[in-house]
FIKOLZA-1660 file (N, C-alpha, C; in steps of 0.1 Angstrom, whole numbers, plus 5000, padded with zeros to 4 digits):
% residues 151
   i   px   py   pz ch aa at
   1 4779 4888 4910  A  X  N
   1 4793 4892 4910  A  X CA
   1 4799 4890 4925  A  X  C
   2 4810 4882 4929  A  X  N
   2 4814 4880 4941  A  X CA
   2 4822 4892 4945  A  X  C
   3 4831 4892 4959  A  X  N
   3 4839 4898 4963  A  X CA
   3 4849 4895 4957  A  X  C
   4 4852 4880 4961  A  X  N
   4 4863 4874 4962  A  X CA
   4 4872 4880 4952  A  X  C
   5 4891 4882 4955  A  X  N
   5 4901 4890 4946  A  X CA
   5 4903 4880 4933  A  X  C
   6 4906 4885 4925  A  X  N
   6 4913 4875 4913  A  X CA
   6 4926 4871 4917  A  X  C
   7 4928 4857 4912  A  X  N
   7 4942 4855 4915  A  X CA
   7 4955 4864 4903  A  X  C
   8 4965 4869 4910  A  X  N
   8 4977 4870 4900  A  X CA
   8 4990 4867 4904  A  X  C
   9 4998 4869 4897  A  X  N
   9 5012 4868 4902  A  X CA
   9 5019 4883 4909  A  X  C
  10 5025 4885 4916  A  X  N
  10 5030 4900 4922  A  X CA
  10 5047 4896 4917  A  X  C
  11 5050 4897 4906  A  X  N
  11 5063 4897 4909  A  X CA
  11 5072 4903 4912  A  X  C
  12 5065 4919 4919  A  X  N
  12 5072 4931 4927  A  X CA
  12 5077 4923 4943  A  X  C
  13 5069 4914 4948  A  X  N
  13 5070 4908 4960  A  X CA
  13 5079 4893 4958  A  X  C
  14 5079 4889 4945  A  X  N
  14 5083 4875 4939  A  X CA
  14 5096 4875 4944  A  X  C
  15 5099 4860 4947  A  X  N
  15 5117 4861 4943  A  X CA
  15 5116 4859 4927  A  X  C
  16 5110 4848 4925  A  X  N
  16 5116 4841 4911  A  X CA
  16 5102 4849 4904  A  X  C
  17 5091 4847 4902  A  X  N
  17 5082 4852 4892  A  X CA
  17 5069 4856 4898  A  X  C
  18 5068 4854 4913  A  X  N
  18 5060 4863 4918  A  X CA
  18 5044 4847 4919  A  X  C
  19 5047 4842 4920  A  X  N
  19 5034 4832 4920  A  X CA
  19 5032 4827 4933  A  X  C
  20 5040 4825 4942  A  X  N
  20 5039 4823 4957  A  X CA
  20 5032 4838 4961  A  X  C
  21 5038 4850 4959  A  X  N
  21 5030 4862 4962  A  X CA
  21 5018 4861 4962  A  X  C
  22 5015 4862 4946  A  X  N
  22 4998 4864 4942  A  X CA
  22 4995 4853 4954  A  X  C
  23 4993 4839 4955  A  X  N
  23 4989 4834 4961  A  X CA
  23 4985 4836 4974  A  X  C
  24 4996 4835 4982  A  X  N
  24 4995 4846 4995  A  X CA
  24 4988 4859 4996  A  X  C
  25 4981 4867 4990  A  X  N
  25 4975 4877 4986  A  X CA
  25 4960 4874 4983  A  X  C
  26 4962 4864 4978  A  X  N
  26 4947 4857 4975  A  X CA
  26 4940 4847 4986  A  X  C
  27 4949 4841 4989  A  X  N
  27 4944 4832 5002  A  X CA
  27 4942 4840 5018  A  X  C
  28 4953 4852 5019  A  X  N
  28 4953 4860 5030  A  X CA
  28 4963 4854 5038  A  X  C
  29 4974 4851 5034  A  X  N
  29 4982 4841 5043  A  X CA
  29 4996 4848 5038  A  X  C
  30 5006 4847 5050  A  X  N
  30 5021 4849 5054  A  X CA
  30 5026 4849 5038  A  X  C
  31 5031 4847 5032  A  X  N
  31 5039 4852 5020  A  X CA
  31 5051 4841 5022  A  X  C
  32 5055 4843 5035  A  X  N
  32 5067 4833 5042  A  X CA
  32 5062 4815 5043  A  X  C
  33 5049 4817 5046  A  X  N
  33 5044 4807 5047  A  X CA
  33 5038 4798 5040  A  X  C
  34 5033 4807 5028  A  X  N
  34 5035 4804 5011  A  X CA
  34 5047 4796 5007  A  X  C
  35 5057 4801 5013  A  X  N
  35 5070 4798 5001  A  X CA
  35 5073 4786 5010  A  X  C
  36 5069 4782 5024  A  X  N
  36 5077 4771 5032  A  X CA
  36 5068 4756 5026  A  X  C
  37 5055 4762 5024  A  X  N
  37 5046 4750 5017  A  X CA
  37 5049 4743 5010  A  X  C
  38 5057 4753 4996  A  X  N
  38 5060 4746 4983  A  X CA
  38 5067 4745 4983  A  X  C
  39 5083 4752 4993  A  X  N
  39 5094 4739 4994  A  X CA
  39 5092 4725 5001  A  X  C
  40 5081 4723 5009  A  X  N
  40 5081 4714 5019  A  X CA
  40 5070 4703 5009  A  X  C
  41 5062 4707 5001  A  X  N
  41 5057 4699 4991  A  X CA
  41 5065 4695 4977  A  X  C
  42 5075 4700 4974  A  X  N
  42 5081 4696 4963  A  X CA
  42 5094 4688 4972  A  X  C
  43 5096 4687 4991  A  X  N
  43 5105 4674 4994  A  X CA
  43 5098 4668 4995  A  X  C
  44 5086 4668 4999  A  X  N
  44 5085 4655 5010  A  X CA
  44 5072 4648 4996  A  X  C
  45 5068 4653 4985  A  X  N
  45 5058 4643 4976  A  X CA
  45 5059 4646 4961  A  X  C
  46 5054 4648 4959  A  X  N
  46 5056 4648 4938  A  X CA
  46 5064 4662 4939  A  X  C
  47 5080 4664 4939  A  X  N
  47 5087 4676 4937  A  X CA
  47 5083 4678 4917  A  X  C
  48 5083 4670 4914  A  X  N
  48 5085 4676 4897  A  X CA
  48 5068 4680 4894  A  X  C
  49 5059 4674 4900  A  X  N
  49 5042 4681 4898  A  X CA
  49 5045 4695 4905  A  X  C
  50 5049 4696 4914  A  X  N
  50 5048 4709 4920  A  X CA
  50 5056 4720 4914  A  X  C
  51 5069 4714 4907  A  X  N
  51 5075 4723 4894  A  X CA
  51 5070 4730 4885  A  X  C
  52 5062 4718 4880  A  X  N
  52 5055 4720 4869  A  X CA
  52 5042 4732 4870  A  X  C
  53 5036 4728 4880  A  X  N
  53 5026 4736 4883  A  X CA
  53 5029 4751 4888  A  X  C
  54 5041 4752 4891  A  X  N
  54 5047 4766 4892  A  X CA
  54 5052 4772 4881  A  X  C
  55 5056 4762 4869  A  X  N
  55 5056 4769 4858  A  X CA
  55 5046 4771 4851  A  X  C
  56 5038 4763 4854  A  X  N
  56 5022 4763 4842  A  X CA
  56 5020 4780 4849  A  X  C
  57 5018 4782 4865  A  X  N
  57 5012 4791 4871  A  X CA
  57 5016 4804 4866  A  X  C
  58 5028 4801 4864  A  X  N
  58 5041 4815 4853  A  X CA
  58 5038 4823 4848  A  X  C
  59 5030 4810 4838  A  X  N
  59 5027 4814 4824  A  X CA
  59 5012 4817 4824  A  X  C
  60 5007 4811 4828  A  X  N
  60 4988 4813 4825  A  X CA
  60 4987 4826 4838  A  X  C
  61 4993 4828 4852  A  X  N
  61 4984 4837 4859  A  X CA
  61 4988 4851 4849  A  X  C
  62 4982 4860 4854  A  X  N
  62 4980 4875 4848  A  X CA
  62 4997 4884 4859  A  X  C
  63 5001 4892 4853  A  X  N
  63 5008 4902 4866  A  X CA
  63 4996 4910 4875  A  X  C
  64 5001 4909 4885  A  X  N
  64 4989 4922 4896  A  X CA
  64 4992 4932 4891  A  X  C
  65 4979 4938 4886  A  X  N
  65 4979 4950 4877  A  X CA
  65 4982 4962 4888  A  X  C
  66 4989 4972 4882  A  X  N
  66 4994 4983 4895  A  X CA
  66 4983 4992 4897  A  X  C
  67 4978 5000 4905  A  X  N
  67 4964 5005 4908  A  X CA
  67 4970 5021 4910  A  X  C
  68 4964 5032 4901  A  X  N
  68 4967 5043 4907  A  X CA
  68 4963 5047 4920  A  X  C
  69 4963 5051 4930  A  X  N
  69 4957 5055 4942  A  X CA
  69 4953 5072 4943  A  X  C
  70 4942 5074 4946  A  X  N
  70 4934 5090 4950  A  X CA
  70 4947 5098 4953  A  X  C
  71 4947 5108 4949  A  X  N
  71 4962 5117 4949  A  X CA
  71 4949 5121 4960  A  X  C
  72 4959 5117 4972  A  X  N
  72 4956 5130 4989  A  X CA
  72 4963 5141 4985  A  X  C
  73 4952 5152 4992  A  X  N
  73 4961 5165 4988  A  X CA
  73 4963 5168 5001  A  X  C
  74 4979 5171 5000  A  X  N
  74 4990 5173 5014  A  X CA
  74 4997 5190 5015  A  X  C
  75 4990 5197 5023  A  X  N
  75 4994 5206 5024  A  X CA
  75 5016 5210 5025  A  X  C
  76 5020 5218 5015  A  X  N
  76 5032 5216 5013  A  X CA
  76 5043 5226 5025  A  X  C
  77 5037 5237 5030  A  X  N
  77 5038 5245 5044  A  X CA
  77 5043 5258 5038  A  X  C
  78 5045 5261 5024  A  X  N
  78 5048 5275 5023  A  X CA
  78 5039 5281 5020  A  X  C
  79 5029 5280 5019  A  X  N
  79 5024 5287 5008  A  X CA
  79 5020 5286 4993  A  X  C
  80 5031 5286 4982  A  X  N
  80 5037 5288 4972  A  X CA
  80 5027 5277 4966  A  X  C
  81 5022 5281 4953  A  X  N
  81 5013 5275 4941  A  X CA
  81 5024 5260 4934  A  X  C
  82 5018 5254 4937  A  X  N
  82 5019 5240 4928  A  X CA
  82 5017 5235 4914  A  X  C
  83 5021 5223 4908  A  X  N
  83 5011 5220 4896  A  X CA
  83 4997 5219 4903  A  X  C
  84 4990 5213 4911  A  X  N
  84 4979 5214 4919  A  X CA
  84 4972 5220 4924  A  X  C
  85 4975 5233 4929  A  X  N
  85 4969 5239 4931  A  X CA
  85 4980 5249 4946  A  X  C
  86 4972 5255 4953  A  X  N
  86 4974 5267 4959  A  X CA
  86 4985 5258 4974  A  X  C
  87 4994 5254 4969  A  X  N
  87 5003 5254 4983  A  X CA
  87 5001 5231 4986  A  X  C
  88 4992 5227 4975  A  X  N
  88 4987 5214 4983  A  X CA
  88 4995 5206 4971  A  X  C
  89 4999 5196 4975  A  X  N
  89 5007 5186 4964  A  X CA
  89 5006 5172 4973  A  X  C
  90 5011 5161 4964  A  X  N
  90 5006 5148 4971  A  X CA
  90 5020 5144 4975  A  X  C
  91 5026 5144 4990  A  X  N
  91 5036 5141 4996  A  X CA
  91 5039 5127 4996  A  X  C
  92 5031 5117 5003  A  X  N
  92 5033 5102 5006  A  X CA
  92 5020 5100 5001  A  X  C
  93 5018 5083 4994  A  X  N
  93 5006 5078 4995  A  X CA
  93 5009 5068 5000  A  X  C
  94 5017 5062 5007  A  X  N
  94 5016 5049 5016  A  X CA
  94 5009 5052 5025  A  X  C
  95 5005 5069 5034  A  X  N
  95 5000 5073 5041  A  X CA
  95 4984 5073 5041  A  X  C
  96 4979 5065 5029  A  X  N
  96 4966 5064 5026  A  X CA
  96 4965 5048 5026  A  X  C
  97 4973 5041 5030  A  X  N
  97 4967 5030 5029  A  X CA
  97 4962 5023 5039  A  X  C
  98 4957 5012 5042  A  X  N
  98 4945 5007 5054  A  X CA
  98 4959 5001 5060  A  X  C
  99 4958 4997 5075  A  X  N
  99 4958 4989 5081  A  X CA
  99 4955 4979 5086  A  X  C
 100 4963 4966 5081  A  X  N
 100 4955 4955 5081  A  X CA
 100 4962 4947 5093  A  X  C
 101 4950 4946 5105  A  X  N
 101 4959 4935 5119  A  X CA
 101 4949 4924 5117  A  X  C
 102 4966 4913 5116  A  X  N
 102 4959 4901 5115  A  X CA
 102 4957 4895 5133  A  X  C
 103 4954 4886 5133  A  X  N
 103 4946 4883 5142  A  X CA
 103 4955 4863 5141  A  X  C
 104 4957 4860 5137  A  X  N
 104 4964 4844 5137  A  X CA
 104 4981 4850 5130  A  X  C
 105 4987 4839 5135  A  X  N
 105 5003 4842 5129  A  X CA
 105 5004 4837 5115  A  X  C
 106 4996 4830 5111  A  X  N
 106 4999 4829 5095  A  X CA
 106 4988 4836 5087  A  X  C
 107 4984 4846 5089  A  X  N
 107 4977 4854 5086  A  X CA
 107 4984 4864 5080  A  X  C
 108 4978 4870 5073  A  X  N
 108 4986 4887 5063  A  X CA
 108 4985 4898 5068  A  X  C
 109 4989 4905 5077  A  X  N
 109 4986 4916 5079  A  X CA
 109 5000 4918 5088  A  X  C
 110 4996 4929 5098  A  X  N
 110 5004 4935 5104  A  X CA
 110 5002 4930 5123  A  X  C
 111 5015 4928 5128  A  X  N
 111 5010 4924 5144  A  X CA
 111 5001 4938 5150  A  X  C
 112 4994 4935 5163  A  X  N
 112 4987 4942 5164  A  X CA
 112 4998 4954 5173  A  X  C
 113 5008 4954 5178  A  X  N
 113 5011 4967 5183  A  X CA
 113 5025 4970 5167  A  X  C
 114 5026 4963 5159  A  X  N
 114 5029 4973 5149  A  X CA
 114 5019 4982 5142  A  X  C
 115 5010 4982 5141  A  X  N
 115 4995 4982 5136  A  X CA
 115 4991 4995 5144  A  X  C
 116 4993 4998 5159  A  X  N
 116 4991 5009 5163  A  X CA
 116 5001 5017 5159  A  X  C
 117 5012 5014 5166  A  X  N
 117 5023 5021 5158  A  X CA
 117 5024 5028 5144  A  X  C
 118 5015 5023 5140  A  X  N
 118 5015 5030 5121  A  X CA
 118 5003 5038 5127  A  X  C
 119 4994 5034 5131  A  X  N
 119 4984 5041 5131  A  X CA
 119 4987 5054 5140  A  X  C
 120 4992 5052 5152  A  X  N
 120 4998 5069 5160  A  X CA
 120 5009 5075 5150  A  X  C
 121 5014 5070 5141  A  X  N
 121 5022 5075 5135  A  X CA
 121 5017 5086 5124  A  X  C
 122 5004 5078 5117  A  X  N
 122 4996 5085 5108  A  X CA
 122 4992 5096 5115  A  X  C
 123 4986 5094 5124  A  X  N
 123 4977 5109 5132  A  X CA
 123 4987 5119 5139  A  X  C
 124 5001 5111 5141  A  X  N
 124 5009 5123 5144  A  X CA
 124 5013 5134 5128  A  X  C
 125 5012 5125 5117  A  X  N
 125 5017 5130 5103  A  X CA
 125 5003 5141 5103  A  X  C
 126 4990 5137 5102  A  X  N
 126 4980 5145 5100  A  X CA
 126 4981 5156 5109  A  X  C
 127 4985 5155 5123  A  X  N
 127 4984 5165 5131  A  X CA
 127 4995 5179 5124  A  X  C
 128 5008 5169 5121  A  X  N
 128 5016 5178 5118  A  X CA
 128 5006 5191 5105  A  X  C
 129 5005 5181 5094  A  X  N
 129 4996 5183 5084  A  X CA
 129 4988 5196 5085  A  X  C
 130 4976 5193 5097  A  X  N
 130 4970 5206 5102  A  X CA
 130 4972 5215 5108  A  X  C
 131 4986 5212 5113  A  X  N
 131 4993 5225 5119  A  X CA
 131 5000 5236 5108  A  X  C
 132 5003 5230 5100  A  X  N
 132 5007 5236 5091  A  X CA
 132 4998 5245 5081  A  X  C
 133 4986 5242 5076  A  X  N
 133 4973 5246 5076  A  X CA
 133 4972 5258 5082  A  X  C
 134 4967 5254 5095  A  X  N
 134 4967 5264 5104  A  X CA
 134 4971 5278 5101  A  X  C
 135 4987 5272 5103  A  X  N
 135 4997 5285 5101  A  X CA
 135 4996 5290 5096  A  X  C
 136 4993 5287 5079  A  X  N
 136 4992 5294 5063  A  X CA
 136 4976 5298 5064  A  X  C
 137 4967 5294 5069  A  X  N
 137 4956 5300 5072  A  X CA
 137 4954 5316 5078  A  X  C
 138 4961 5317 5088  A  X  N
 138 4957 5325 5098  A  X CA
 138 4968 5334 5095  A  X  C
 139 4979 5332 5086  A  X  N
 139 4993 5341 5083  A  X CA
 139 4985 5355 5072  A  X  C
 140 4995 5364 5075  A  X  N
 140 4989 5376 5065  A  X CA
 140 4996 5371 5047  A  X  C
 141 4999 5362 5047  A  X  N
 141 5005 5356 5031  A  X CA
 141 4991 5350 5031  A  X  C
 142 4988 5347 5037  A  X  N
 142 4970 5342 5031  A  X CA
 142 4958 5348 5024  A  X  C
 143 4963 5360 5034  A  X  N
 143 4954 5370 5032  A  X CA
 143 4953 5380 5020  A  X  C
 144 4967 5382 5020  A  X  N
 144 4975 5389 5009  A  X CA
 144 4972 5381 4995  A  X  C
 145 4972 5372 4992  A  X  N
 145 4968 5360 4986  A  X CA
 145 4957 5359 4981  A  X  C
 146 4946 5359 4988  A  X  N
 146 4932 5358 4986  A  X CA
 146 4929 5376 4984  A  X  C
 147 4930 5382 4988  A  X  N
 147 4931 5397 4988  A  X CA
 147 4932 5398 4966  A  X  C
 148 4944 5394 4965  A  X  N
 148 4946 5392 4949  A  X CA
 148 4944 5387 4942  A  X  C
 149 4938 5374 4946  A  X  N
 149 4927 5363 4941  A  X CA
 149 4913 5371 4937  A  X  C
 150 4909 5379 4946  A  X  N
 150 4898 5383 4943  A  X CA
 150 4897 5397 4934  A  X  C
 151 4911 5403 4929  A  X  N
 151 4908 5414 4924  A  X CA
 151 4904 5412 4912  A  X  C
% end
């Protein structure tokens, strides 16, 4: 069994049906740079093969299937009981996703000082995160709380 992704179409990213996406996704390449290809191959050599093969691609690729992601449990800062549990509910999940720095310009990812940028951004959100923790930790609503929990 390889690594390598399956190809699909993304037509959340698509203009027209999402087949330049999947592609770019699969190769690991610009999305922009995707789409400049297949205009620049449907002027300058067989425009109606390259038609065609964007419609064959339409029809035969699959949609990118949507992926649930790990509910993070995000402390909410009052206290107060959730569907979840004791004060924790899932705020952001973009905040779980990787950072990806590309390294060439037609590459997929993110430049490298946007890349930090998300990333001090993340660990300022987590700091916040634990401070808030903290607070509800060490507060007498905690206490009081667990006090009645255990009777």
């Amino acid at each position: 069994m390889s690594n390598r992704p399956t190809l699909y179409r993304d037509p959340s990213r698509g203009r027209i049906a999402g087949v330049c996406a999947g592609i770019s996704e699969y190769f690991g390449i610009e999305l922009w740079l995707v789409r400049i290809l297949l205009v620049a191959a449907c002027l300058l050599s067989a425009g109606t093969l390259i038609f065609v093969g964007y419609v064959a691609a339409w029809f035969i690729l699959e949609k990118k299937p949507t992926t649930a992601k790990a509910a993070q449990q995000t402390f909410s800062g009052h206290g107060q009981s959730t569907s979840s549990g004791k004060g924790w509910h899932n705020t952001n999940t973009e905040e779980a996703e990787k950072v990806v720095v590309k390294s060439k310009i037609w590459q997929a990812g993110e430049p490298p000082k946007k890349a930090f940028f998300d990333i001090k951004q993340q660990f300022e959100n987590n700091e916040e995160r634990l401070r808030k923790v903290e607070t509800y930790v060490t507060s007498s609503e905690f206490q009081l709380n667990r006090e009645i929990n255990n009777l």
